[in-house]
C-alpha positions in Angstrom: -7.1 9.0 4.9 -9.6 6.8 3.0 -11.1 9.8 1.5 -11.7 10.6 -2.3 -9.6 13.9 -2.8 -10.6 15.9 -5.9 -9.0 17.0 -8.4 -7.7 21.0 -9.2 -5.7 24.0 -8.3 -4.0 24.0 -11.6 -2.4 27.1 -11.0 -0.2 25.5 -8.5 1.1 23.8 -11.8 1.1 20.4 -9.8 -2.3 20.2 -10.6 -4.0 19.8 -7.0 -4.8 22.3 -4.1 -3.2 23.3 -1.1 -6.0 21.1 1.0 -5.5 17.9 -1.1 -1.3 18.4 -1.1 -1.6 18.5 2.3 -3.5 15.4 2.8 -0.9 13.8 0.2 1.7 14.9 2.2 0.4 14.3 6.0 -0.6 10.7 5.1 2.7 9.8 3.4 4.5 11.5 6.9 1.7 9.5 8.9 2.9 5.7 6.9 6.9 6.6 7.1 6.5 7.6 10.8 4.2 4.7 11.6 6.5 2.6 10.3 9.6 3.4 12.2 8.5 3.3 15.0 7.1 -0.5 14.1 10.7 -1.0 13.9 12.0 0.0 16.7 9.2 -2.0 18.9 10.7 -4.8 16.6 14.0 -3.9 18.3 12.8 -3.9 21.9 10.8 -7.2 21.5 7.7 -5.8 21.4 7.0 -7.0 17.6 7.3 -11.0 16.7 7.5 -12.5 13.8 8.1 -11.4 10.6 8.1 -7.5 9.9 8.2 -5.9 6.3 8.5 -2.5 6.2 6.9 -0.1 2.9 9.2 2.9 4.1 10.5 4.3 0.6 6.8 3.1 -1.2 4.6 6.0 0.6 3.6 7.2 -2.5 2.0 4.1 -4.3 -0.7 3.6 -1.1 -1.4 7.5 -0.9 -1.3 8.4 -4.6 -3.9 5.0 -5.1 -6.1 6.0 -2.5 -6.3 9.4 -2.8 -8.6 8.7 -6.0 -10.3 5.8 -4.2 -13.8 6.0 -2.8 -14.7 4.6 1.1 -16.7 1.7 -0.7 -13.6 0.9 -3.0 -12.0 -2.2 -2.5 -8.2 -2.5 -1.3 -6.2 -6.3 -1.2 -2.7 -6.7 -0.2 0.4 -8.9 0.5 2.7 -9.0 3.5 4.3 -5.8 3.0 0.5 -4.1 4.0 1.1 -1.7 6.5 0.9 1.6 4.1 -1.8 -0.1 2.3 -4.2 -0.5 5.5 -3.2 2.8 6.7 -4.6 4.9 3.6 -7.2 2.8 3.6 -8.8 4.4 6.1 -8.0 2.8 9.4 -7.6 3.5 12.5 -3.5 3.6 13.1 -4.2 2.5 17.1 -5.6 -0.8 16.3 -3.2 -1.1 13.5 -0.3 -1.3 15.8 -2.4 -3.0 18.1 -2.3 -5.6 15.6 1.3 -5.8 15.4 2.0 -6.1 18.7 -0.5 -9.2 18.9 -3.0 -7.2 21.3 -6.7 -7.8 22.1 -7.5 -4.4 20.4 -5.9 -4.8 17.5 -7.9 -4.9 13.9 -7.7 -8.9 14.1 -8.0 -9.0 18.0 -4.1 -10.2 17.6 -4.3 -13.2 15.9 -3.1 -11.6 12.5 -0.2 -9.4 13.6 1.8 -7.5 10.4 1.2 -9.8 7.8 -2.7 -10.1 8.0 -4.0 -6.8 8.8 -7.7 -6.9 7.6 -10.3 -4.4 8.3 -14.3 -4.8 6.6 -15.1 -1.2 7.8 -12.9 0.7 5.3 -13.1 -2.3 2.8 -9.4 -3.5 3.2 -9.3 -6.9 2.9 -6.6 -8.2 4.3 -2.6 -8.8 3.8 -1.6 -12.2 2.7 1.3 -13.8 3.1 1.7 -16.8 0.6 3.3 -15.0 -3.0 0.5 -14.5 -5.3 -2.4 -16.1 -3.0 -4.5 -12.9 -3.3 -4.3 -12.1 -6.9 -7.2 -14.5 -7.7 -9.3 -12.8 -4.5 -9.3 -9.8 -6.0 -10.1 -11.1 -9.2 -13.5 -13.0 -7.2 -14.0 -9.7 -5.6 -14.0 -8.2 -9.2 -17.0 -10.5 -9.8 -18.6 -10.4 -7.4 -18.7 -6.1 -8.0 -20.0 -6.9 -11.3 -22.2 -9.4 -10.9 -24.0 -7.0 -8.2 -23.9 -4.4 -10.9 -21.8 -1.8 -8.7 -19.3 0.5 -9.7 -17.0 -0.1 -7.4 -13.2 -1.0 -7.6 -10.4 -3.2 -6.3 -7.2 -2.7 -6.4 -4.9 -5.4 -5.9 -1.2 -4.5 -4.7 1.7 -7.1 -5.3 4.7 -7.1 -5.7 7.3 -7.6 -8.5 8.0 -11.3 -6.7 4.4 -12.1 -7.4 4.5 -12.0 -11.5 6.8 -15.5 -12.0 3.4 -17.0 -10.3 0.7 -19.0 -11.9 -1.8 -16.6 -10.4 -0.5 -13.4 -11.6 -1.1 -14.8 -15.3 -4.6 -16.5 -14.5 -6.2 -13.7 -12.8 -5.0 -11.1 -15.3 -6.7 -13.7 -18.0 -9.7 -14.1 -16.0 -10.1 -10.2 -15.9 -9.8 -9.3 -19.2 -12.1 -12.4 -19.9 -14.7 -11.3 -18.1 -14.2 -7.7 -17.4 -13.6 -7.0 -14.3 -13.0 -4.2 -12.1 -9.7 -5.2 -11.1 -6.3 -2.7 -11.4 -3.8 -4.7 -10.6 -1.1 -2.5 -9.1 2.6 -4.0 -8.8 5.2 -2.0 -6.5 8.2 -3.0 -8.5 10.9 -2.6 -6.0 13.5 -4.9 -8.0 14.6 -7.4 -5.2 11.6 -9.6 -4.5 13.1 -11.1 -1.1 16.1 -10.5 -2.3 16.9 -12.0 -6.2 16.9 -8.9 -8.6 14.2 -8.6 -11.3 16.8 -9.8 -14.1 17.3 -12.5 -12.5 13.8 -13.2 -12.0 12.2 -12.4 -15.1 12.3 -13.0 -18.9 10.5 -9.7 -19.4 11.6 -7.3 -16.6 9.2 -4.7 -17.9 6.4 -5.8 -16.1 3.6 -3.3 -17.5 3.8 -5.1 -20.9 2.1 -8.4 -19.6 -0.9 -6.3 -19.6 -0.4 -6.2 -23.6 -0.6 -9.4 -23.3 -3.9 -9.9 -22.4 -5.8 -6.7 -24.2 -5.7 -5.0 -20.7 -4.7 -1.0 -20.3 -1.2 -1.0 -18.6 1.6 1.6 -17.8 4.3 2.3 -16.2 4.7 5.1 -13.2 7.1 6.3 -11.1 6.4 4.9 -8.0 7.9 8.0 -5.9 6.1 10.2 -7.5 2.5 10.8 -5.8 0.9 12.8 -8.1 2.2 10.8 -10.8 0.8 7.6 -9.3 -2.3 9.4 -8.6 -3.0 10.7 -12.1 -2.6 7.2 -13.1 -4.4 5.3 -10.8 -7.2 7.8 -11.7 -7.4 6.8 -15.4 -7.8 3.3 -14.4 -10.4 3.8 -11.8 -12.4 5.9 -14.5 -12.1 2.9 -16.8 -13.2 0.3 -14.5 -15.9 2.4 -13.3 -17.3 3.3 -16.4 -16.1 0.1 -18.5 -15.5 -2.8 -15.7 -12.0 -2.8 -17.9 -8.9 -4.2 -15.7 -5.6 -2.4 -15.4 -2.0 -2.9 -15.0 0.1 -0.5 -13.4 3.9 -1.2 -12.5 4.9 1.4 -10.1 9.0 1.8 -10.3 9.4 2.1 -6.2 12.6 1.2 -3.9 12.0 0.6 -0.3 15.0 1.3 1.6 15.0 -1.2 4.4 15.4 -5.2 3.5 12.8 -7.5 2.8 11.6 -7.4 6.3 13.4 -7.0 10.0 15.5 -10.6 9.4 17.6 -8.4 6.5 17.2 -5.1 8.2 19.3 -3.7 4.9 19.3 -5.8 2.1 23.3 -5.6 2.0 23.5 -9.1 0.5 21.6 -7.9 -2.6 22.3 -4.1 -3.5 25.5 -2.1 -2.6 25.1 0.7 0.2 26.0 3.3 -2.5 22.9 2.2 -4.7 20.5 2.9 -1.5 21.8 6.1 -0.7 21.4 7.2 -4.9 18.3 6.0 -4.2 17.3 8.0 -1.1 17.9 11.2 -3.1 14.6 9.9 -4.7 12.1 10.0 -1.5 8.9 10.3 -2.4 8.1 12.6 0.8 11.4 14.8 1.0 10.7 15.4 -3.0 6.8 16.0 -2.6 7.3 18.7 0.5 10.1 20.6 -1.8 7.8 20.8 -4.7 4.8 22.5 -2.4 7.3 24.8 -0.7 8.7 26.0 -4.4 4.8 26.0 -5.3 3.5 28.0 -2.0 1.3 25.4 -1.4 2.4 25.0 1.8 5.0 27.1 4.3 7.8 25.9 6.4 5.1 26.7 9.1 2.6 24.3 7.5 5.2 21.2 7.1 6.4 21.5 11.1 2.8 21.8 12.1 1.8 18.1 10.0 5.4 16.6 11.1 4.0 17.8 14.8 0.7 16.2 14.8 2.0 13.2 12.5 4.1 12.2 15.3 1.7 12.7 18.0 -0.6 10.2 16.3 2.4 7.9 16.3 3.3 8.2 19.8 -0.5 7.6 20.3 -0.7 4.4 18.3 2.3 3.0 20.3 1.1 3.7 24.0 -2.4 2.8 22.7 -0.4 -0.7 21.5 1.3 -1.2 24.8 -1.9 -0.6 27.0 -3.9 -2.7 25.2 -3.8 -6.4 26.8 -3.6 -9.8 25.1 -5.8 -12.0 24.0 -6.9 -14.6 26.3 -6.1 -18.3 25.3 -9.7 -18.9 24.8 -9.9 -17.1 21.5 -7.9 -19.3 19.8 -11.2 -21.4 19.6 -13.2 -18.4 18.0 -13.5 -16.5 15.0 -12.7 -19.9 12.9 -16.1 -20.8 11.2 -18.1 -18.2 10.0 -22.0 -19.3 11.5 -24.7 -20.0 9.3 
């Protein structure tokens, strides 16, 4: 993961090659796998807290990334664990993490919601609606103001656009011209109050018209769609320092987090099974069988060592011992 796969293999007609399908394909397995068996250490106790799960969104962190560089920026909300995964890091300490372990990326003091990790440049989930929208506009200035050509891309969701922060940062952005593509993973509920309920304008990609800024729509289980469009923006913002808004039309199939395992107050049980026919990974590894990208062969061989890696993460979690109560008193101030 983490790394910048290139473009070509037209004649595949999906417009990438069997090596960067794969990867497309092996990282989406590696989140939705990851992710399940989050929940069932929820299950046995092994998890506290809160626990939001991105299974059904696969595509928006692996289509982004895939056209990210190492030294690109990546910012995040509560729902974080796909994000910090195609980041680049290491899925042991990420579920280190969650379990509250000394190994984990935060030494256990973050747990799911505030995954953070400065070596592949992923800073951080946040948990308050919004909060991070004006980080990633800083970081955004900070890029510029260094005269890089690096990006961020900032990840909220569609609960985040009612906030204040949503509409300054975006003004700030085009203002100034930042590097910034905002990226929201519509997945219609919020925490659970549908986007027409929500929102005067429930197309959210048209607030970028508001402010002069490039914005689209994309189907969010589509990861070479997201991919192609992530990769105009980045080109922009590299060349241009010109924001973006992308609304990526997603669904994740669990609830808001493990406290509504299914969302069943909300949305009917027929709508999430319509909506399953829509997978981002079962429709991805049908279109590179049709394409010979890959073989039967090929998909059993990344489903084998995706789940090995999983099963690693999780005894790597439960080895791992926890923090002692003296490091609540470090890591608070940064030292001059």
């Amino acid at each position: 993961m983490a790394k910048t796969l290139t473009r070509g293999g037209a004649s595949s007609g999906l417009g990438v090659d069997a090596a960067v399908a794969k990867q497309l394909l092996t990282d989406m397995l590696l989140i939705r796998r990851f992710e399940e068996k989050a929940a069932e250490a929820y299950t046995l106790g092994k998890i506290g807290g809160f626990l939001h799960l991105y299974i059904g969104e696969e595509a928006v962190a692996v289509g982004t990334t895939s056209v990210l560089r190492p030294d690109d920026y990546a910012i995040s909300a509560y729902r974080e664990h796909g994000h910090c995964l195609a980041k680049g890091s290491d899925p042991k300490r990420v579920m280190a993490e969650l379990y509250g372990r000394r190994d984990g990326l935060c030494k256990g003091k973050g747990g799911s919601m505030h995954l953070f990790d400065r070596s592949t440049n992923f800073l951080g989930g946040h948990a308050i609606v919004g909060a991070h929208l004006p980080i990633a506009a800083g970081v955004g200035f900070a890029i510029k103001y260094q005269g890089g050509d690096q990006v961020i891309v900032c990840y909220f969701g569609d609960g985040a656009v009612p906030e204040g922060e949503f509409h300054e940062s975006m003004n700030l952005a085009a203002l100034w011209k930042l590097p910034v593509i905002f990226l929201c993973e519509n997945n219609r509920y919020a925490m659970g109050t549908s986007v027409e309920r929500a929102l005067a304008q429930t197309e959210i990609w048209r607030f970028g018209q508001t402010y002069g800024v490039p914005s689209e729509r994309v189907d969010g289980m589509d990861v070479l769609a997201v991919r192609e469009a992530v990769a105009r923006a980045v080109t922009r913002a590299r060349q241009h320092k010109t924001p973006a808004l992308l609304e990526a039309d997603t669904y994740r199939y669990r609830g808001h987090s493990m406290r509504d395992p299914a969302g069943a107050v909300y949305r009917t049980k027929e709508e999430v099974e319509r909506e399953k026919l829509r997978d981002p990974i079962v429709l991805f590894r049908d279109k590179l069988l049709a394409a010979g990208l890959l073989a039967e062969a090929d998909v059993r061989a990344i489903e084998k060592d995706v789940n090995d890696r999983v099963d690693e993460a999780v005894a790597f979690a439960d080895a791992s011992p926890e923090p002692p109560g003296e490091w609540l008193f470090t890591d608070i101030y940064k030292e001059a």
